[in-house]
C-alpha positions in Angstrom: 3.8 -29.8 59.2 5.9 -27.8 61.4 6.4 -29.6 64.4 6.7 -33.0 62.5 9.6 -31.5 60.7 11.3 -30.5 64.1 10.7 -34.4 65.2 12.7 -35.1 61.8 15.5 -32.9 62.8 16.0 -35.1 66.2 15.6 -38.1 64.9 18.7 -37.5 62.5 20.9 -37.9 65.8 22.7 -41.4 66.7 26.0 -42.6 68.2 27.5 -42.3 64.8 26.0 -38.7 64.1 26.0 -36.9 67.9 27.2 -33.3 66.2 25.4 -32.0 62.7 25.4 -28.9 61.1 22.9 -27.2 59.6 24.2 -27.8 56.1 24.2 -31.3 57.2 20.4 -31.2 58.8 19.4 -29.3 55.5 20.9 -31.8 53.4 19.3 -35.0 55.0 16.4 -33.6 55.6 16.0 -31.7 51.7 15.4 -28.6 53.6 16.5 -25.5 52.9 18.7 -24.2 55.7 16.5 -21.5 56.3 13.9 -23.9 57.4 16.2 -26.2 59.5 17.4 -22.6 60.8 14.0 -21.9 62.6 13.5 -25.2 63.8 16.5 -25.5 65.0 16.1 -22.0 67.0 12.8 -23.5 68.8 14.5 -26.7 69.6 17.6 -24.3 71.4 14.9 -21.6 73.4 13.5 -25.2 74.8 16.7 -26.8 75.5 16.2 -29.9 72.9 19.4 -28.8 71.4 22.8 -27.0 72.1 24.9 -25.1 69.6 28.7 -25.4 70.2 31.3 -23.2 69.1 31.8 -24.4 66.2 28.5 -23.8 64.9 27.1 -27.8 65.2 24.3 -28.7 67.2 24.3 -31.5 69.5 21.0 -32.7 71.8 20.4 -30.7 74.9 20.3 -31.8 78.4 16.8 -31.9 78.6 17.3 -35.4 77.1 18.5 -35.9 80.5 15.4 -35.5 82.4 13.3 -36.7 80.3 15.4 -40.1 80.0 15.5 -40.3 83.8 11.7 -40.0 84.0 11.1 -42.9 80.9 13.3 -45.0 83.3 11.6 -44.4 86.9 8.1 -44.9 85.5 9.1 -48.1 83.1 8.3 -51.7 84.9 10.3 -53.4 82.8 13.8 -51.9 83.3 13.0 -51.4 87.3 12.0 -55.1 87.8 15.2 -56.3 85.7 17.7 -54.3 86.2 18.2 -56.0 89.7 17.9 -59.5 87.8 20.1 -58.2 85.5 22.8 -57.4 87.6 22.7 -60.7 89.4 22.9 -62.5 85.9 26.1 -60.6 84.9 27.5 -61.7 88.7 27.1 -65.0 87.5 28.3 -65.2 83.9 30.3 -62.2 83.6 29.2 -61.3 80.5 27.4 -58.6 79.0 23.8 -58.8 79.7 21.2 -57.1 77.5 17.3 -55.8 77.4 15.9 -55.2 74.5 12.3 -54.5 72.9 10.6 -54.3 69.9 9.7 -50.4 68.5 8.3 -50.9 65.4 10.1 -52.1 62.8 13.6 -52.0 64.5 14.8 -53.5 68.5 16.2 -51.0 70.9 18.4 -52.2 73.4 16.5 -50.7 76.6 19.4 -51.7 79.4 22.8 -53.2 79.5 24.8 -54.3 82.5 28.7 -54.5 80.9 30.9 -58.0 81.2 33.4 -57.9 84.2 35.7 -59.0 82.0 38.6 -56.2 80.8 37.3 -57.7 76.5 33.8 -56.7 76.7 31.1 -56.4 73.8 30.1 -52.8 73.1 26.4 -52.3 73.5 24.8 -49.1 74.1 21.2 -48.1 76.4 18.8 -46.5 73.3 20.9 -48.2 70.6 18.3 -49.5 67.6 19.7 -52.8 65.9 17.6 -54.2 63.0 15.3 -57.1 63.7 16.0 -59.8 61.4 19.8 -60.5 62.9 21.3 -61.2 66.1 19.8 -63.5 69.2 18.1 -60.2 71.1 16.2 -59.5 68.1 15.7 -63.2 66.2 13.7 -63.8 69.8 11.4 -60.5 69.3 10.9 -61.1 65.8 10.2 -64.8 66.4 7.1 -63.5 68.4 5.1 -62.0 65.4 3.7 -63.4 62.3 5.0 -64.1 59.2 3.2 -61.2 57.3 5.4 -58.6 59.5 8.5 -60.4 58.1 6.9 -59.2 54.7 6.4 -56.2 55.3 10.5 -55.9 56.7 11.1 -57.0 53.3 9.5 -54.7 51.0 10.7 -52.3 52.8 14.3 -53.3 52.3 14.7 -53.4 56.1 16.7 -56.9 56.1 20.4 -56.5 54.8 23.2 -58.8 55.1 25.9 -57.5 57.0 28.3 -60.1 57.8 28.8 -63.5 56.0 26.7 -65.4 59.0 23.4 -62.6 58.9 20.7 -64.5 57.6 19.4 -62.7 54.8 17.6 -65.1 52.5 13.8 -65.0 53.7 13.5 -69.2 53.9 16.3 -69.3 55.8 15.3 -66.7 58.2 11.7 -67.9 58.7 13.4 -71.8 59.8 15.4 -69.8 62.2 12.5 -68.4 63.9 10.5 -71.3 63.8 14.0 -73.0 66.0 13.6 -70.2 67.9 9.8 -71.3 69.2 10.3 -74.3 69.1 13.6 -74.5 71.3 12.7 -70.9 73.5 15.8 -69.5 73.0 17.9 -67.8 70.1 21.6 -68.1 69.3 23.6 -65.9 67.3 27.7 -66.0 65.9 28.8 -63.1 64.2 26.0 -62.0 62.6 25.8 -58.3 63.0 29.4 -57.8 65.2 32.4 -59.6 63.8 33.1 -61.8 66.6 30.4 -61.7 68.7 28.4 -64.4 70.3 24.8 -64.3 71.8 21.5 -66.3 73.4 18.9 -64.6 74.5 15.1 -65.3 75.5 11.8 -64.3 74.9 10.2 -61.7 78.4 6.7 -62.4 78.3 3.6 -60.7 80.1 1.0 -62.0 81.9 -1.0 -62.3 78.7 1.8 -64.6 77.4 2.6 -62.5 75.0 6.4 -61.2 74.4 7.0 -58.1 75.1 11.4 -58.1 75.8 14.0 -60.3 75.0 17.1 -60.4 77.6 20.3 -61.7 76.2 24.0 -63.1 77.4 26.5 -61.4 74.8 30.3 -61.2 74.5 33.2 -62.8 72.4 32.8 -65.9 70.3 36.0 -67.3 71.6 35.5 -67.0 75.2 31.4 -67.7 75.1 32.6 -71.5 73.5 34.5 -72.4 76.3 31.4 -72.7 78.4 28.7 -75.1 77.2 25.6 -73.0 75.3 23.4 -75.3 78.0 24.6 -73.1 81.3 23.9 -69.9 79.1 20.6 -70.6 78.3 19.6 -72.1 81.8 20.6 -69.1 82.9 18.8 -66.8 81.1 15.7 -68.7 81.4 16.3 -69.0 85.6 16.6 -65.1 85.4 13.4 -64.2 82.8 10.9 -66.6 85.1 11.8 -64.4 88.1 11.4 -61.5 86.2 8.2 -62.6 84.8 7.0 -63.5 88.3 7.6 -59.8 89.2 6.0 -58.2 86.6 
């Protein structure tokens, strides 16, 4: 179908990949460039897509708008954003939102650490779900037949020496992760980097965000894991209360 080709075409851009060409499109795609040529010609009369001069095409600013509209009419970022903000106040440290789309986590906001040696996280950034605190919390949430299915679709990699990639050994994780209410992660997808985080949930009790305390493993240890978590949990009530 024509217009779910077109949705193909955006969804090849990431941080990593913010320019393609349409070699590049046709080849990712197995398109012809002909093909990606007319899509790509509807996506620029609409403003999806820009062509710069050196004949790559980068997302449009109508990204723009529509990002600021996702934003104003989301309860979630506009009730914890300000919670957010007075978190990083207090720890200094990179604070995260993140939420469950399908089979991946997308980090929804970030506030960055005061501190000049910061963790890198990016708003819209997709991180897989089996690794790290932000997502070990979401994917603690759901049952064990959705782990499955992340496995046969060879969704859970290892990509440091701490991921957990071994299934038993990720399922006892999770079942910490209930039964303590937080998650804690060293290294396990950013060499380095150190993270809790805690399950958001709505008034149905179910989960529905997970908001994290990220930054460097050496500077996160100097300050007991117990202030980190109380933290968090101070911060998700309140938000909780609001939604």
């Amino acid at each position: 179908m024509s217009a779910e080709k077109t949705l193909d075409i955006l969804d090849l851009y990431d941080f990593d990949a913010r320019a393609l060409t349409v070699a590049q499109i046709a080849e990712k795609l197995g398109q012809p460039q002909s093909s990606v040529y007319r899509h790509l010609r509807v996506l620029k009369e609409k403003g999806y897509i820009i062509e710069t001069s050196d004949n790559h095409y980068k997302l449009g600013y109508r990204f723009l708008k529509m990002a600021r509209i996702v934003r104003k009419d989301h309860g979630l970022m506009v009730v914890s954003r300000p919670e957010m903000e007075k978190l990083n106040e207090e720890t200094k440290e990179t604070i995260i939102l993140s939420v469950r789309s399908n089979f991946h986590a997308v980090c929804l906001e970030v506030i960055p650490s005061l501190y000049p040696i910061k963790v890198s996280s990016e708003q819209g950034g997709v991180i897989p779900l089996h690794c790290g605190a932000s997502s070990k919390v979401l994917l603690s949430s759901l049952e064990e037949s959705f782990i499955d299915q992340l496995y046969e679709m060879g969704l859970v990699k290892k990509y440091l020496e701490n991921t957990l990639y071994e299934k038993q050994a990720l399922i006892e994780d999770l079942q910490r992760i209930r039964e303590n209410g937080y998650a804690f992660s060293d290294s396990e997808i950013d060499e380095g980097v150190l993270s809790y985080s805690v399950p958001i949930r709505d008034f149905n009790e179910k989960v529905v965000a997970s908001l994290s305390i990220a930054g460097p493993s050496e500077r996160m240890l100097q300050q007991d894991k117990h202030f980190y978590v109380e933290k968090l949990i101070e911060t998700t009530k309140r938000i909780e209360r609001y939604l």
